[in-house]
C-alpha positions as a Markdown table, in Angstrom:
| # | Residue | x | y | z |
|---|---|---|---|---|
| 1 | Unk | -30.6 | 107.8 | 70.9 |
| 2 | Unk | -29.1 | 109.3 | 67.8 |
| 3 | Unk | -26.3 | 107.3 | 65.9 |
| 4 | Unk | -23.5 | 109.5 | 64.2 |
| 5 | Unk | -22.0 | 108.3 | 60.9 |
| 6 | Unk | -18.1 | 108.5 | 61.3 |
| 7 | Unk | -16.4 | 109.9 | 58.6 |
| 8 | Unk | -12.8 | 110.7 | 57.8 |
| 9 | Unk | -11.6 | 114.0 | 58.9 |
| 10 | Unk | -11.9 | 117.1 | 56.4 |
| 11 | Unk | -14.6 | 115.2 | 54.5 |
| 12 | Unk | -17.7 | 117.4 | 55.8 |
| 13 | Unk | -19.4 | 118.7 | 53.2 |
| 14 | Unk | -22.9 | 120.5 | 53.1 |
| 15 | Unk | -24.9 | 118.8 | 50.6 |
| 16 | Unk | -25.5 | 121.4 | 47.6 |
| 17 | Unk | -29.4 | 122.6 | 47.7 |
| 18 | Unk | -31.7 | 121.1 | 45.0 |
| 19 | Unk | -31.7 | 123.2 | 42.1 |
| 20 | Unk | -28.7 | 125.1 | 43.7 |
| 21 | Unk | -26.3 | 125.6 | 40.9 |
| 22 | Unk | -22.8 | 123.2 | 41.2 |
| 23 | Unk | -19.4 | 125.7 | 40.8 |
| 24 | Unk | -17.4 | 125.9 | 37.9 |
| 25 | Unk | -15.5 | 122.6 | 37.1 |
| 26 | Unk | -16.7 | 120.9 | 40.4 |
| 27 | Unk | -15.6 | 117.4 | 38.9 |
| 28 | Unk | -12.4 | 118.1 | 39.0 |
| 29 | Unk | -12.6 | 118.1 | 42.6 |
| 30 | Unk | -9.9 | 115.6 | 44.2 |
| 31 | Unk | -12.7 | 113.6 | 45.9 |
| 32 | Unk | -15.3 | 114.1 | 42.9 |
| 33 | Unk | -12.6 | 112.6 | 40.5 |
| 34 | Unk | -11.8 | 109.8 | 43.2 |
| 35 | Unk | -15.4 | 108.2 | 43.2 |
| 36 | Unk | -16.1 | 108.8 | 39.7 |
| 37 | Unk | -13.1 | 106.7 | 39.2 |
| 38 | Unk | -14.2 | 104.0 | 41.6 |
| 39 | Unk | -17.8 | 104.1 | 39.8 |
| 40 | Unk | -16.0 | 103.1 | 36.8 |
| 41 | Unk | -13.5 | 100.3 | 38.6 |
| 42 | Unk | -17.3 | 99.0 | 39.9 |
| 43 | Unk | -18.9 | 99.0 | 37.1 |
| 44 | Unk | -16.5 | 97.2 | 35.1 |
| 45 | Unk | -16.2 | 94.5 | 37.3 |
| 46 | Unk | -19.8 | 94.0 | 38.2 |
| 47 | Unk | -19.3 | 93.4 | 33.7 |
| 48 | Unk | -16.4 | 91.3 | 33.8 |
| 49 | Unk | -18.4 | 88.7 | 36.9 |
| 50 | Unk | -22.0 | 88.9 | 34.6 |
| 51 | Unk | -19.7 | 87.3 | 31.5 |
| 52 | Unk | -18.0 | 85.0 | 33.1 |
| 53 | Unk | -21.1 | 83.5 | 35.4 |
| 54 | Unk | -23.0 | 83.8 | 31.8 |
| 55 | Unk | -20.1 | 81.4 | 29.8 |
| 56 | Unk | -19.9 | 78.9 | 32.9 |
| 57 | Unk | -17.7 | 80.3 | 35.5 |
| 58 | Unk | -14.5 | 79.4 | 33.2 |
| 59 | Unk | -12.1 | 76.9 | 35.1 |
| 60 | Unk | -13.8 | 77.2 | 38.8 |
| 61 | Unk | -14.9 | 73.8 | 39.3 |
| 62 | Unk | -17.1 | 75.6 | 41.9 |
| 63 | Unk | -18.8 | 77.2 | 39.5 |
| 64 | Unk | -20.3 | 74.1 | 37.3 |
| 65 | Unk | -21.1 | 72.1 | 40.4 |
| 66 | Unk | -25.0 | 72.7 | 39.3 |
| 67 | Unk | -24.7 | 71.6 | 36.0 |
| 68 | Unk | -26.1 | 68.3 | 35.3 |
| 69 | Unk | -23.1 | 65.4 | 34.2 |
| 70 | Unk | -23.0 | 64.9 | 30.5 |
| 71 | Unk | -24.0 | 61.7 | 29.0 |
| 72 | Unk | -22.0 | 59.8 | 26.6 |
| 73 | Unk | -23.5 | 58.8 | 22.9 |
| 74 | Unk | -24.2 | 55.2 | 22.3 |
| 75 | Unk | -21.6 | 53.4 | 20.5 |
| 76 | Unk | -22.8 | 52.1 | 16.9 |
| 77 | Unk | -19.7 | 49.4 | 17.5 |
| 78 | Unk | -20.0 | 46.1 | 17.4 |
| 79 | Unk | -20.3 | 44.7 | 20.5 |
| 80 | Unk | -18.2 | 42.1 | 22.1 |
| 81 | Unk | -19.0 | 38.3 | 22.7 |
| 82 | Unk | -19.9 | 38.9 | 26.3 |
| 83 | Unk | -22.1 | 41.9 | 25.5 |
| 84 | Unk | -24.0 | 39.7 | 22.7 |
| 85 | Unk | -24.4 | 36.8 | 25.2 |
| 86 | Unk | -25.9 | 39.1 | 27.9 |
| 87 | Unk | -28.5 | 40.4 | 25.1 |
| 88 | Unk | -29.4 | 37.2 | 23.7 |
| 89 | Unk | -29.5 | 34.9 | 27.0 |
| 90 | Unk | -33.1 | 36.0 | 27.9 |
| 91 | Unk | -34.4 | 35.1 | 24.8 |
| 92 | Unk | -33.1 | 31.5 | 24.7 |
| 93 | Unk | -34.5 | 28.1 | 25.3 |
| 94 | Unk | -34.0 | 24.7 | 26.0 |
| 95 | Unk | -36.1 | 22.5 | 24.3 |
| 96 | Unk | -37.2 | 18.5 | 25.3 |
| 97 | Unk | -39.0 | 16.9 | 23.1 |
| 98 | Unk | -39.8 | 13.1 | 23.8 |
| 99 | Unk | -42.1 | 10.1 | 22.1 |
| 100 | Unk | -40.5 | 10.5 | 18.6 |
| 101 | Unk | -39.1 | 7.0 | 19.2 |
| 102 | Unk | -35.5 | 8.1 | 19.5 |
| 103 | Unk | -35.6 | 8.9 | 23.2 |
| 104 | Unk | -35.7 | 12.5 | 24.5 |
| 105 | Unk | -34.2 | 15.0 | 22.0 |
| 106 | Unk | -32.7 | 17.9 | 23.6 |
| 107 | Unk | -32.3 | 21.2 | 20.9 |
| 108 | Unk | -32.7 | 25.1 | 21.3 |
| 109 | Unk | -34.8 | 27.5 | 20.6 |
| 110 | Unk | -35.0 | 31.5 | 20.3 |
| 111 | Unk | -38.3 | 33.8 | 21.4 |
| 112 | Unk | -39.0 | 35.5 | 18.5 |
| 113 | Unk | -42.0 | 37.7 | 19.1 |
| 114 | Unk | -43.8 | 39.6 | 21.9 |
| 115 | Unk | -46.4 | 36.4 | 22.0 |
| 116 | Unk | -44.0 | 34.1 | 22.9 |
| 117 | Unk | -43.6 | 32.3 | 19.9 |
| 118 | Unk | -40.2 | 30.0 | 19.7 |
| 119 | Unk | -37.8 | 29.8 | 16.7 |
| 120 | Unk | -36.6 | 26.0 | 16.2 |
| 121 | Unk | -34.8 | 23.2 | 13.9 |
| 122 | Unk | -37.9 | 21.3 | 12.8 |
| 123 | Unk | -36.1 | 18.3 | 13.4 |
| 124 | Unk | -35.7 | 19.1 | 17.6 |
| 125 | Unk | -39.3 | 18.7 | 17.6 |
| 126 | Unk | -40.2 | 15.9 | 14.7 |
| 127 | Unk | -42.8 | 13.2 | 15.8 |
| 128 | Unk | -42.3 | 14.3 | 19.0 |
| 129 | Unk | -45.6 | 13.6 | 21.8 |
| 130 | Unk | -44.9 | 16.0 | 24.4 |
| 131 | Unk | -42.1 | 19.4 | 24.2 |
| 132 | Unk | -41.3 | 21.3 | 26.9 |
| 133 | Unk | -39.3 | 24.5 | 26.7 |
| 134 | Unk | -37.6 | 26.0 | 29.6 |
| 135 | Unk | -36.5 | 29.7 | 29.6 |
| 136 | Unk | -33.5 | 31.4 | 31.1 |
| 137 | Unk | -35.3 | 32.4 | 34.6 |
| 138 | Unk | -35.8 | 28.3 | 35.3 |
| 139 | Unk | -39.9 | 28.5 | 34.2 |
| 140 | Unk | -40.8 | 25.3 | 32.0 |
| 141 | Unk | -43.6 | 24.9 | 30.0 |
| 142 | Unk | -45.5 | 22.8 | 27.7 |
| 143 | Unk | -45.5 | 23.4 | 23.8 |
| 144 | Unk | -47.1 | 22.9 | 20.8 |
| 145 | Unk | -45.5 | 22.9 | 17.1 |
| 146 | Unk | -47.7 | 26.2 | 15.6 |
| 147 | Unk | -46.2 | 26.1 | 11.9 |
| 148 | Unk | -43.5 | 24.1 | 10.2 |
| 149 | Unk | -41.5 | 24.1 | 7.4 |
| 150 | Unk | -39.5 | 20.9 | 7.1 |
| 151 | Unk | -38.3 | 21.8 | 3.5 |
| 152 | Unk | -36.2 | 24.3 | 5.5 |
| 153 | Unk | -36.3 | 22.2 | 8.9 |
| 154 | Unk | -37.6 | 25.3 | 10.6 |
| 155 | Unk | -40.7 | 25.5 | 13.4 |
| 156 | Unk | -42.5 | 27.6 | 15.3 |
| 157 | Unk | -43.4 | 26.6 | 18.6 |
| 158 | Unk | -46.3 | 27.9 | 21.3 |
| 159 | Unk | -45.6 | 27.8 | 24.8 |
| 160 | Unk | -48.6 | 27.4 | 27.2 |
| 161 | Unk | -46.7 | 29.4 | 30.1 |
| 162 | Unk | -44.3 | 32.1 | 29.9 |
| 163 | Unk | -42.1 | 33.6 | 32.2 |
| 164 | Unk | -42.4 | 36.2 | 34.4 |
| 165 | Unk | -40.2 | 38.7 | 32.2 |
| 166 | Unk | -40.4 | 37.8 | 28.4 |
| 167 | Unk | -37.6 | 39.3 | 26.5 |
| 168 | Unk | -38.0 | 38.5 | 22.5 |
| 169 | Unk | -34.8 | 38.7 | 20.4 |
| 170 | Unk | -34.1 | 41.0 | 17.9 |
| 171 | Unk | -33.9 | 40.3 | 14.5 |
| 172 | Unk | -31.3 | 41.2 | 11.9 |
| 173 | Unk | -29.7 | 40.2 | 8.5 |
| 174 | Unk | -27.5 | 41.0 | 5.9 |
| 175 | Unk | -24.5 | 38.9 | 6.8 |
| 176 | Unk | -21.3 | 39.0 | 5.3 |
| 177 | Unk | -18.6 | 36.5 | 4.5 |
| 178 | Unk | -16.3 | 37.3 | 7.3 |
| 179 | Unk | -18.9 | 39.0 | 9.6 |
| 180 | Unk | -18.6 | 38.0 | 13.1 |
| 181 | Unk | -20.9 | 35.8 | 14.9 |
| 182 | Unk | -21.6 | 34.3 | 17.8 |
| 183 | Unk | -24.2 | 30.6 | 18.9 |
| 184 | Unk | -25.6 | 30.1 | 22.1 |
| 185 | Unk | -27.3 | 26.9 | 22.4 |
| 186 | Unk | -27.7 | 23.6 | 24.2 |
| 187 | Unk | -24.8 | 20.9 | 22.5 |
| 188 | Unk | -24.9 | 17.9 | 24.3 |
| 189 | Unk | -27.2 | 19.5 | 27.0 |
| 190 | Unk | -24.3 | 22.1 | 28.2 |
| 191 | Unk | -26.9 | 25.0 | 28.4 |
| 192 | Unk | -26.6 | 28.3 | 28.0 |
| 193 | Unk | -23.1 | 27.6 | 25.3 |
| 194 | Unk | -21.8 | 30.6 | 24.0 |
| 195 | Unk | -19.2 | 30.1 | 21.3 |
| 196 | Unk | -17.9 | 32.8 | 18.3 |
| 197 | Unk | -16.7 | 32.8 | 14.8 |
| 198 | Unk | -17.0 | 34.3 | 11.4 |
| 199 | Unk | -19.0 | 33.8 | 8.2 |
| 200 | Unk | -17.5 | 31.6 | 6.5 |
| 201 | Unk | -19.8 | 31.3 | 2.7 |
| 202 | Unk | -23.0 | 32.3 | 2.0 |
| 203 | Unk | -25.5 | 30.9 | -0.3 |
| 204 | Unk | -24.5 | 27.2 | 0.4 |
| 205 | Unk | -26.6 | 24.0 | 0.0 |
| 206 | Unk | -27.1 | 21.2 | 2.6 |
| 207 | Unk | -27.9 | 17.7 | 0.7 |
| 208 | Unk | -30.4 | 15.1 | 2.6 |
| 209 | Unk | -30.4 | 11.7 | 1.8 |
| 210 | Unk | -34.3 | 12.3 | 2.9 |
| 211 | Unk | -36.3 | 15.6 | 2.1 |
| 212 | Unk | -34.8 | 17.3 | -0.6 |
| 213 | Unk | -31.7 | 19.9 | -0.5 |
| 214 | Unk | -31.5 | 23.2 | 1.6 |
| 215 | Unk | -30.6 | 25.9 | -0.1 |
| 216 | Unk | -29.1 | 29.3 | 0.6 |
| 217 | Unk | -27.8 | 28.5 | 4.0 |
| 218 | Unk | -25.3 | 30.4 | 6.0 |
| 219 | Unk | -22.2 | 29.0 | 6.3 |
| 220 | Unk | -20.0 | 30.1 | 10.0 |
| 221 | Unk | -17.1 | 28.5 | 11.8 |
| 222 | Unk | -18.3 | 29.0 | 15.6 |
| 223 | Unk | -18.4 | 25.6 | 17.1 |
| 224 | Unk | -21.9 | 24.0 | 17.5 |
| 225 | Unk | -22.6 | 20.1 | 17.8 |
| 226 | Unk | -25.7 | 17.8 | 18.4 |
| 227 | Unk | -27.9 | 20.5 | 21.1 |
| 228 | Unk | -27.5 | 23.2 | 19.5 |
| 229 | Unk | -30.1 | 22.7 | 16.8 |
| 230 | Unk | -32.7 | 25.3 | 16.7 |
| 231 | Unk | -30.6 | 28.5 | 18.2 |
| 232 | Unk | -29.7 | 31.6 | 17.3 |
| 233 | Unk | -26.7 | 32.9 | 15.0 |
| 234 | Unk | -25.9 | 36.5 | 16.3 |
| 235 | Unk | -24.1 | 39.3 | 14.8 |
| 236 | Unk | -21.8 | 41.7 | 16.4 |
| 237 | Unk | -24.9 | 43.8 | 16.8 |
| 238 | Unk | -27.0 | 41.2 | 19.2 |
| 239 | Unk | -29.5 | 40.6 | 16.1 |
| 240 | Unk | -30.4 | 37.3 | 15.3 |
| 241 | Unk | -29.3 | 36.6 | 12.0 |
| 242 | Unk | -30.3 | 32.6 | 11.5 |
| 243 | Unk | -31.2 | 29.8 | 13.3 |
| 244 | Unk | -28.6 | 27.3 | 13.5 |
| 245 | Unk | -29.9 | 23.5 | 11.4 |
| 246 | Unk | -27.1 | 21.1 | 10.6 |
| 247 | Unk | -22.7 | 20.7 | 10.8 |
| 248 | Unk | -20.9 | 18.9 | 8.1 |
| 249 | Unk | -20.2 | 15.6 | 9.2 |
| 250 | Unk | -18.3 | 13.7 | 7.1 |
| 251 | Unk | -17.8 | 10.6 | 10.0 |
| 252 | Unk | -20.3 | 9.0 | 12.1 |
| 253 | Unk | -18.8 | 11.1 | 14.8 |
| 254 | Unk | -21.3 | 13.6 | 14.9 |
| 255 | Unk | -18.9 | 16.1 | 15.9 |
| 256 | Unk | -18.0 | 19.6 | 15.3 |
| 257 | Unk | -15.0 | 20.2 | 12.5 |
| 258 | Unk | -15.3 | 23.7 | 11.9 |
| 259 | Unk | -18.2 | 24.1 | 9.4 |
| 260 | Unk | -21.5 | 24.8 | 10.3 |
| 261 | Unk | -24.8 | 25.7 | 8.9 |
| 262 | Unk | -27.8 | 28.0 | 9.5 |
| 263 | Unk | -31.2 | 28.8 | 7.9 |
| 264 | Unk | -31.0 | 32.4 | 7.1 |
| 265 | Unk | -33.6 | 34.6 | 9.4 |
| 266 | Unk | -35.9 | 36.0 | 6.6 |
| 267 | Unk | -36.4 | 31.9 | 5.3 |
| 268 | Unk | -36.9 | 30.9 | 8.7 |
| 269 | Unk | -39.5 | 33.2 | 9.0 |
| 270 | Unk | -41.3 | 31.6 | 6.3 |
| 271 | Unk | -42.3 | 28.6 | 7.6 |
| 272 | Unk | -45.2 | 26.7 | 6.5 |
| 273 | Unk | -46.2 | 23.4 | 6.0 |
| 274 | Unk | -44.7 | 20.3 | 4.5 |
| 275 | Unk | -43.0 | 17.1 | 5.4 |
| 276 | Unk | -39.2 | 16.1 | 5.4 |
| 277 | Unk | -36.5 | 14.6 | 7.4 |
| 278 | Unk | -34.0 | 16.4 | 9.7 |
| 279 | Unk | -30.4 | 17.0 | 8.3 |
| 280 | Unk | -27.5 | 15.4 | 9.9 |
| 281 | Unk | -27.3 | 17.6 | 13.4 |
């Protein structure tokens, strides 16, 4: 069965034949002129759609519901005391060290390298028979003293276990008198202390009454006290920027008044060799 196309009355028209010459001024026909003229309407939106899909779809939420979210830059900030905690507490340690006569010493340490290796005060560890280290996940281990430097009161320490995820701090320097700074360490055997300050003097000396001066120290205000031997002094960047070594004690107190000391990170670095005896913390 045969379909017929409707059309609007009077608008049967017998195609022209091919080659069949068109009459004079045929587009100006009523009809030609109409659908030339919706041609053109056509045409220039079809133009108008293409630049807007090409620029985005403009304001149309709809139209950049493909497009992937954008992703802010990193902040070169300094980051805040709880951001420098959460970055450094991986890489902190409690160290134990007994048989050095004085009973069991409790001081910190700070994984340095990708082998393990611990950053300490030499005197945590001094004359000590056994050391065991214990990391931020709850693993303990043995260790071994692998260098020393008791000139600077700085050792290196080698742990026979590790933990599961090992997560060596970053290093830093180049601190500034007012810089600030953050300590995490053991005082008293509070672990896991986190306490923040400034740079208070650079380029200061510790005197010993045993093992000569230490020189070129850092000098900070965040509060550390016996414990907190042998960790890290952080900049606002989560590098480690010294290892923490003594607090000026003028009383038999042994207690914090504002003025502490670290070994810079490039001297600690350093260490080698030698004898001494630990400085006051």
């Amino acid at each position: 069965m045969e379909m017929e196309v409707l059309r609007p009355a009077g608008s049967e028209r017998t195609p022209p034949t091919v080659g069949e010459p068109r009459p004079p001024n045929w587009w100006k026909r009523p009809d030609v002129r109409r659908r030339i003229a919706l041609g053109v309407v056509v045409a220039w939106a079809v133009a108008i759609t293409g630049v807007v899909l090409f620029r985005g779809g403009g304001d149309d939420p709809g139209a950049r519901a493909g497009a992937p979210p954008s992703v802010a830059p990193s902040s070169d900030g300094p980051l805040t005391v709880p951001q420098v905690y959460q970055a450094l507490r991986p890489s902190v340690v409690l160290i134990k060290a007994t048989g050095s006569g004085q009973g069991a010493d409790t001081g910190t340490g700070v994984i340095v390298n990708a082998d393990g290796t611990i950053l300490t005060a030499f005197h945590v560890v001094e004359g000590a028979k056994t050391i065991t280290v214990s990391y931020a996940d709850g693993t303990e281990s043995p260790a071994t003293v692998a260098s020393q430097s008791p000139a600077q009161d700085i050792a290196t320490l080698s742990p026979q276990k590790l933990p599961e995820t090992l997560v060596p701090a970053v290093l830093g320097g180049g601190a500034g008198i007012g810089d600030a700074v953050v300590a995490v360490g053991n005082p008293l055997g509070l672990t896991a202390t986190t306490t923040s300050g400034v740079v208070s003097g650079l380029e200061r000396t510790l005197s010993r009454d045993e093992g000569g001066d230490i020189a070129g120290l850092i000098q900070f205000d965040a509060a550390v006290n016996p414990g907190s031997s042998g960790g890290p002094l952080i900049n606002d960047q989560a590098q480690v920027i010294g290892i923490v070594v003594a607090l000026a004690n003028p009383t038999d107190d042994g207690t914090f008044i504002g003025i502490g000391f670290a070994v810079p990170i490039g001297s600690a670095l350093g260490a080698g060799q030698g004898d001494g005896q630990n400085p006051p913390l």
